[in-house]
C-alpha positions as CSV (number, residue, x, y, z in Angstrom):
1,X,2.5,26.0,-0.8
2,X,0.0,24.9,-3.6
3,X,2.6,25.8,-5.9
4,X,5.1,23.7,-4.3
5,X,2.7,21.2,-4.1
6,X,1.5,20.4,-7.5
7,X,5.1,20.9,-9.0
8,X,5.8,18.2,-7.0
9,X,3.0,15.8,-8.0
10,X,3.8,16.8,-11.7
11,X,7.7,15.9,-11.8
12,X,6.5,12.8,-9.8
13,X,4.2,11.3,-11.7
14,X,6.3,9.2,-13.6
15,X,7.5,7.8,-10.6
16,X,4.5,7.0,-9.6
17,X,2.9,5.4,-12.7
18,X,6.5,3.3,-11.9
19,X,5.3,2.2,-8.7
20,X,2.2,1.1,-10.2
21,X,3.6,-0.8,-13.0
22,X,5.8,-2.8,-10.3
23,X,3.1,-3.6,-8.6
24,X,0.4,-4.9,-11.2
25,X,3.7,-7.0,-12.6
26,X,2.7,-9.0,-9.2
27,X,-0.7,-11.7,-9.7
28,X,-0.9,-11.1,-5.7
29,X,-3.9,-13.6,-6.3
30,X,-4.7,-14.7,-2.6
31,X,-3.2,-18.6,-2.7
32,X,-2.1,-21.6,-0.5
33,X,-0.7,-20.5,2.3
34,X,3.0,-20.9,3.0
35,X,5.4,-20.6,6.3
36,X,5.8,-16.9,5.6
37,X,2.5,-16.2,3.4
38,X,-0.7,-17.1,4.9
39,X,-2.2,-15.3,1.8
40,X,-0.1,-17.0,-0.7
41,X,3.4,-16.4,-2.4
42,X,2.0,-13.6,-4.4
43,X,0.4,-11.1,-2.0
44,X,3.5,-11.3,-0.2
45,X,5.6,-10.3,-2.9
46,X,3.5,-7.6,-3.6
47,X,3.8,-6.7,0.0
48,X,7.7,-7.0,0.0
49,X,8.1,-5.4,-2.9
50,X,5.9,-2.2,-2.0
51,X,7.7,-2.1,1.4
52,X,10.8,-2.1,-0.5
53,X,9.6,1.0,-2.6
54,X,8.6,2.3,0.9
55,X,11.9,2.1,2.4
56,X,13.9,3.7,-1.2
57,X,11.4,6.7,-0.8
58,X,13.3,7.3,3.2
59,X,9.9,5.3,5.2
60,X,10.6,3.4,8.5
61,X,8.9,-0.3,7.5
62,X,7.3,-3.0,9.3
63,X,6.0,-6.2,8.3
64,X,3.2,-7.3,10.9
65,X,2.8,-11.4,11.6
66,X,3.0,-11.3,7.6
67,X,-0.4,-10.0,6.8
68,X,0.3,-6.2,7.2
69,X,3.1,-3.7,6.2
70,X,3.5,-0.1,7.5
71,X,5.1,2.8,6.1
72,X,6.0,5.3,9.5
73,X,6.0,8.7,9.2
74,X,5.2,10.6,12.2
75,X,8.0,13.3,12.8
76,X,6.9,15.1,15.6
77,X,6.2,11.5,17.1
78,X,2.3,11.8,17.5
79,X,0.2,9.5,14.9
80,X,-3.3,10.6,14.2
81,X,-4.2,8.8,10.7
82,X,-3.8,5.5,9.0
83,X,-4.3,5.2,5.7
84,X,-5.1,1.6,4.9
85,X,-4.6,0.1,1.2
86,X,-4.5,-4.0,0.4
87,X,-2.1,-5.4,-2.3
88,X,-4.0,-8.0,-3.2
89,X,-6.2,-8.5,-6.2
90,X,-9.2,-10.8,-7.6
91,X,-7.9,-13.3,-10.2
92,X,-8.0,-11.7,-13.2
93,X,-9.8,-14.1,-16.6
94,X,-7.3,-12.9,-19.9
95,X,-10.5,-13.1,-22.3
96,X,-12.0,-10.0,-19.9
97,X,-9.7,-8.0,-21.0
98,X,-8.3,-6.2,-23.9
99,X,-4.5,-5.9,-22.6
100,X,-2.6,-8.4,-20.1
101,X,-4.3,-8.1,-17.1
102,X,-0.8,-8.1,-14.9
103,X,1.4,-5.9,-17.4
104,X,0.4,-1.6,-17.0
105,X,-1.1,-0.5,-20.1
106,X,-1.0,3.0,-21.4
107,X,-4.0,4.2,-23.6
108,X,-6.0,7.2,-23.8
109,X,-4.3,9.0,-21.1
110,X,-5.5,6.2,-19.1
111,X,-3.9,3.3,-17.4
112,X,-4.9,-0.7,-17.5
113,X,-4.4,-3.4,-15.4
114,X,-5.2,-5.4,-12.7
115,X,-5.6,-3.3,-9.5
116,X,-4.5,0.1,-10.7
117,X,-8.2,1.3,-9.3
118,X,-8.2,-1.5,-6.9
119,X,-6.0,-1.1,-4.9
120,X,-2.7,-0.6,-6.2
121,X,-2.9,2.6,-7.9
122,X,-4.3,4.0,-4.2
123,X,-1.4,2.4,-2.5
124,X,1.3,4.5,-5.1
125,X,-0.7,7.6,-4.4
126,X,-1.0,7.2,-0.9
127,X,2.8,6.5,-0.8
128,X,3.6,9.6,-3.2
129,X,1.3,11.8,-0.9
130,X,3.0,11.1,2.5
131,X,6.3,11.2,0.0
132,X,5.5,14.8,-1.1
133,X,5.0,15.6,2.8
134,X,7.9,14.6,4.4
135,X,9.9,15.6,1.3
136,X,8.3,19.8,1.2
137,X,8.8,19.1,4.8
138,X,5.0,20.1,5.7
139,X,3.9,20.5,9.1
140,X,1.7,17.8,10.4
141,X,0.5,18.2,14.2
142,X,0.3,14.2,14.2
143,X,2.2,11.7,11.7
144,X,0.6,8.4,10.6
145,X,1.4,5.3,8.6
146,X,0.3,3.6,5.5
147,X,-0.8,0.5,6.3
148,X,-0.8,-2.3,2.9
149,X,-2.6,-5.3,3.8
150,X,-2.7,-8.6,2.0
151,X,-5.9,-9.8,2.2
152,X,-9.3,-7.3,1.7
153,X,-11.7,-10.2,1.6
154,X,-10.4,-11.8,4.2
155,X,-9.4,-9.1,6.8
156,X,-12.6,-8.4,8.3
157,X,-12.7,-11.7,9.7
158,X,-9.0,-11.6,10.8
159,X,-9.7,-8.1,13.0
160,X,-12.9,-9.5,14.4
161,X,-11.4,-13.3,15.1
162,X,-9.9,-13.7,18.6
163,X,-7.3,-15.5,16.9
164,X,-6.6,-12.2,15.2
165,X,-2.7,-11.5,14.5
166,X,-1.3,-10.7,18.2
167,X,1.1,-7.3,16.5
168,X,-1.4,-6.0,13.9
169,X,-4.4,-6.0,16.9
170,X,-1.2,-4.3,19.5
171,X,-0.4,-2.1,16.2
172,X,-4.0,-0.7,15.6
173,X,-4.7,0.1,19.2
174,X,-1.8,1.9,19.4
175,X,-2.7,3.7,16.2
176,X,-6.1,4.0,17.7
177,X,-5.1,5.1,21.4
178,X,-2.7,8.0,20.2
179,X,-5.7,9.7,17.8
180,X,-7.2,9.8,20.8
């Protein structure tokens, strides 16, 4: 199975630095909040666009009271892990960098750009992970979802508020209830 396994990472790759480079194309800069946005225009493209890439890769999506998207995968209908990434980045000042902050850079073997570390290279590879799985068809005792959020500075005081989105707090108990 290792075998299988790192074949498929290797003729993935590409595809993943892909994924990547779609997303850091996206300022997701948190900004005024808008009917559908509550983070701003950006963040929610970057969340619309990585829950596109979700659904071409075969995922069930959901897009939770705007600030949250899942990924499902939870064939034998039991979920046991979340793996929780955010979309959104820290404004990004042009003379701090050597490339274009919002345009993937190759160099060195090494990739540039705002949030490939933080948190939109960890979104691809949690995508491409759960891909990999379902595609080699491994054996999990209990599914789970990616979660992308919107907002990483701000989300601690959205799951702590009482005022707290009404489907991401149903969504997380549930996730929380069935690792149970």
């Amino acid at each position: 199975m290792k075998e299988k396994i790192s074949e498929f990472v290797y003729s993935h790759r590409e595809e993943m630095v892909d994924i990547i480079r779609q997303l850091v194309e996206i300022p997701s800069v948190k900004g005024k909040p808008e009917q559908s946005a509550p983070f701003g225009a950006e963040p929610r493209r970057a969340l619309d666009k990585m829950l596109e890439i979700c659904r071409e890769h075969g995922f069930v999506t959901g897009c939770h009271d705007n600030v949250m998207g899942t990924a499902d995968y939870a064939p034998s209908g039991k979920v046991g892990l979340g793996i929780l990434c955010h979309l959104d980045v820290v404004p990004a000042e042009p003379l701090n960098w050597s490339c274009p902050p919002f345009q993937l850079t190759r160099r060195d073997g090494k990739l540039f750009g705002r949030g490939v570390i933080d948190d939109k290279g960890p979104c691809a590879a949690s995508l491409m992970a759960l891909y990999c799985i379902k595609e080699l068809e491994i054996p999990l005792k209990r599914g789970g979802p990616l979660l992308f959020g919107t907002a990483r500075r701000t989300a601690p005081r959205i799951w702590r508020s009482t005022a707290a989105p009404t489907s991401c707090r149903r969504w997380c108990s549930r996730l929380t209830e069935a690792s149970r």
